[in-house]
Structures are given as C-alpha cells and as structure tokens.
C-alpha positions, 0 to 999 in steps of 0.5 A, spaced: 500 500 500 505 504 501 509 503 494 502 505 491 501 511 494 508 512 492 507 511 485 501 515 485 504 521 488 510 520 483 504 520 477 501 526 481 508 530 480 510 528 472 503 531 471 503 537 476 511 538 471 506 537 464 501 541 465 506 547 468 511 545 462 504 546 457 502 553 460 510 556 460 509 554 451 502 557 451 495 559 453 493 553 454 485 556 454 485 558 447 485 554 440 489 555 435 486 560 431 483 558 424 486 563 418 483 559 412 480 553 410 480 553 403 485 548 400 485 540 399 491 538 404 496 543 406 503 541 407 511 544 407 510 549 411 516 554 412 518 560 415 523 566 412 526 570 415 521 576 415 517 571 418 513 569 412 510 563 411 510 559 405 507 552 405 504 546 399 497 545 397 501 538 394 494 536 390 492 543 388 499 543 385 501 550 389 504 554 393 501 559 398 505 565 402 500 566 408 504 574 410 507 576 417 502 582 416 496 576 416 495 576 408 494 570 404 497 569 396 499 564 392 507 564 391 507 559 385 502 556 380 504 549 377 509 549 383 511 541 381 507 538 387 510 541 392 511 538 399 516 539 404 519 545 404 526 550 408 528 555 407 537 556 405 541 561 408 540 566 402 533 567 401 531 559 396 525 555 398 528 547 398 523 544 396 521 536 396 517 537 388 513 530 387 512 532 379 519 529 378 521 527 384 527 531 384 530 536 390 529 543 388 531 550 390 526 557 389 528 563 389 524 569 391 522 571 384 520 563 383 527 561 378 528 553 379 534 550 379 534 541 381 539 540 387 537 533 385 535 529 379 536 521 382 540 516 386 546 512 382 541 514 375 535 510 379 529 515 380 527 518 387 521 514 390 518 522 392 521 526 396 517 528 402 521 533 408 527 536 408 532 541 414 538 545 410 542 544 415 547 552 417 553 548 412 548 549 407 549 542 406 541 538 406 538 532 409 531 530 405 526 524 406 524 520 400 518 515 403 514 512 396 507 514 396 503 513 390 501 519 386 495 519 382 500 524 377 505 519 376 507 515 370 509 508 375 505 504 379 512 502 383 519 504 386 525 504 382 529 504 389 528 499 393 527 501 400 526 507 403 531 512 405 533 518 407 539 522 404 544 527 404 546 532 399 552 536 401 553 544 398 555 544 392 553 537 390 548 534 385 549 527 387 545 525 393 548 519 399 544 514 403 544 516 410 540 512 414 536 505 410 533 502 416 527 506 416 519 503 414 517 510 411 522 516 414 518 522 413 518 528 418 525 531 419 529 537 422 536 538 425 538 543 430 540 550 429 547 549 431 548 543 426 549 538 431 543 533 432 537 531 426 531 528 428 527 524 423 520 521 424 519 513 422 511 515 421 509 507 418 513 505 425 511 511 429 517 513 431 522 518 432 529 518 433 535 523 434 542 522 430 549 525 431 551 529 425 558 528 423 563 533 420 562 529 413 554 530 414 553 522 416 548 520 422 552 517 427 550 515 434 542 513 433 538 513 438 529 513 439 528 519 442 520 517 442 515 513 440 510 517 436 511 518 428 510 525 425 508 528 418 512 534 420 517 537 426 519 543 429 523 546 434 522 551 439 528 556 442 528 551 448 530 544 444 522 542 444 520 537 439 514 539 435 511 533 432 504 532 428 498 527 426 494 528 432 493 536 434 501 537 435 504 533 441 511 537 444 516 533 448 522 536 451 529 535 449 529 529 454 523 525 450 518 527 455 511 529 452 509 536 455 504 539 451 498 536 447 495 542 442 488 540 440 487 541 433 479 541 429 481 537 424 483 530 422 490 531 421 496 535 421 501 535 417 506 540 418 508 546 423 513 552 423 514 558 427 511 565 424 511 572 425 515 578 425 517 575 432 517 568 430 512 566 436 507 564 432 505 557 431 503 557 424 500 550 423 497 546 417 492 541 418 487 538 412 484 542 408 486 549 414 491 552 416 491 555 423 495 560 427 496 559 435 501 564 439 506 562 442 510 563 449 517 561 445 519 562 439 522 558 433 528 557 431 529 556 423 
C-alpha cells in the first residue's frame, strides 16, 4: 500500500511538471486560431526570415505565402507538387517537388534550379521533408507514396531512405536505410543533432551529425511518428498527426495542442517575432501564439 501511494504521488508530480511545462509554451485556454480553410491538404510549411510563411497545397499543385502582416497569396502556380519545404541561408525555398521527384531550390522571384535529379541514375521514390542544415549542406526524406500524377505504379529504389546532399553537390548519399517510411525531419540550429520521424513505425529518433554530414550515434528519442517537426528556442520537439504533441529535449511529452481537424501535417514558427505557431492541418491552416519562439 505504501509503494502505491508512492507511485501515485510520483504520477501526481510528472503531471503537476506537464501541465506547468504546457502553460510556460502557451495559453493553454485558447485554440489555435483558424486563418483559412480553403485548400485540399496543406503541407511544407516554412518560415523566412521576415517571418513569412510559405507552405504546399501538394494536390492543388501550389504554393501559398500566408504574410507576417496576416495576408494570404499564392507564391507559385504549377509549383511541381510541392511538399516539404526550408528555407537556405540566402533567401531559396528547398523544396521536396513530387512532379519529378527531384530536390529543388526557389528563389524569391520563383527561378528553379534541381539540387537533385536521382540516386546512382535510379529515380527518387518522392521526396517528402527536408532541414538545410547552417553548412548549407541538406538532409531530405524520400518515403514512396503513390501519386495519382505519376507515370509508375512502383519504386525504382528499393527501400526507403533518407539522404544527404552536401553544398555544392548534385549527387545525393544514403544516410540512414533502416527506416519503414522516414518522413518528418529537422536538425538543430547549431548543426549538431537531426531528428527524423519513422511515421509507418511511429517513431522518432535523434542522430549525431558528423563533420562529413553522416548520422552517427542513433538513438529513439520517442515513440510517436510525425508528418512534420519543429523546434522551439528551448530544444522542444514539435511533432504532428494528432493536434501537435511537444516533448522536451529529454523525450518527455509536455504539451498536447488540440487541433479541429483530422490531421496535421506540418508546423513552423511565424511572425515578425517568430512566436507564432503557424500550423497546417487538412484542408486549414491555423495560427496559435506562442510563449517561445522558433528557431529556423
């Protein structure tokens, strides 16, 4: 009896320490706001450095610019099936294209330019996330799911990996092979650890980045997968699907932000502060404001 009561009041701590964490993050009494619901499936967010965001409707076939000031436009019509995207030091959106499968960069005026065209001559299954990392060199996802615009019914690569494209370079490697379906990805602002979501295995796990741009030192961060990730300025892990669920960069869940849609695909930190949370769900997007910030 003695060691129950124990276990309760440890319990009854942890979520005294939870609630406390989530109430630090945001107002825990207020919804994220709706902004609109106007598209098919919103993906790829991303931040700049004005704190304008950029974010896919992957089968509308575009790209939005929802404005730090609040107004929503279209960046680019005929954007190649955009899905993930991230920003590079000077101002280009990385951008997962699904038209062809290819990693491409977007200027501010919408010039493309291909990163990456294929792996060892064999076609890309469809990048889907992707973090460019303070080197400038990039890491993307490559799960395979079946577009209904595509010429093939199967992969050309066999397994589903993970990549990495150091600067300068067109020829992307294999840094991770082991994973079900990799698909939500983001590094550290220092360069210094990446974070990847197996989402058919519903995990996430936390790697090393080596000098050279390998992964080394793999280790399950926790046991939850994620279309999307973020971090905050704290070293909180933001993960997507059910509403948004934060964890602390020990792994522990402090935070779970309830969202009126049936799925979240991606998140970023928004606004002229960066404290906005601008997250894209289904057919909306929303808006909650934040007691951190981001740090892309």
């Amino acid at each position: 009896m003695k060691y129950q009561k124990l276990s309760f009041a440890f319990i009854g701590i942890c979520f005294a320490v939870s609630a406390v964490s989530a109430q630090q993050l945001y107002d825990t009494t207020v919804k994220p706001k709706l902004i609109s619901k106007q598209f098919t499936f919103t993906e790829g967010s991303s931040v700049d450095k004005q704190g304008n965001v950029f974010f896919t409707d992957q089968p509308n076939n575009k790209i939005w610019e929802y404005s730090a000031d609040g107004k929503i436009s279209v960046f680019m019509e005929d954007a190649l099936h955009a899905n993930g995207t991230y920003f590079d030091a000077k101002g280009n959106l990385v951008t997962c294209a699904e038209t062809k499968d290819q990693l491409i960069t977007i200027s501010p005026k919408g010039k493309v330019k291909v990163l990456a065209n294929d792996f060892d001559g064999h076609r890309l299954n469809g990048p889907n996330d992707v973090w460019v990392a303070p080197n400038g060199g990039i890491y993307f996802t490559d799960p395979y799911y079946q577009r209904d615009f595509w010429d093939r019914k199967k992969p050309d690569i066999e397994g589903q990996n993970v990549y990495f494209l150091a600067k300068g370079n067109n020829k992307p490697a294999i840094v991770v092979s082991d994973m079900k379906k990799p698909n939500g990805i983001v590094g550290t602002p220092d360069g210094k650890y990446l974070y990847i979501a197996d989402i058919e295995a519903n995990k996430t796990y936390k790697y090393t980045i080596a000098p050279d741009g390998s992964l080394t030192d793999k280790k399950l961060f926790v046991e939850q997968g994620s279309d999307g990730m973020t971090l905050d300025e704290r070293g909180n892990v933001y993960l997507t699907g059910n509403g948004v669920i934060v964890y602390n960069p020990q792994g522990v869940k402090i935070a779970h932000i309830k969202v009126d849609e049936p799925w979240t695909a991606n998140l970023c930190f928004s606004g002229k502060n960066k404290d906005d949370l601008f997250i894209t769900a289904s057919k909306a997007i929303y808006i909650l404001h934040m007691n951190v910030k981001g740090v892309e």
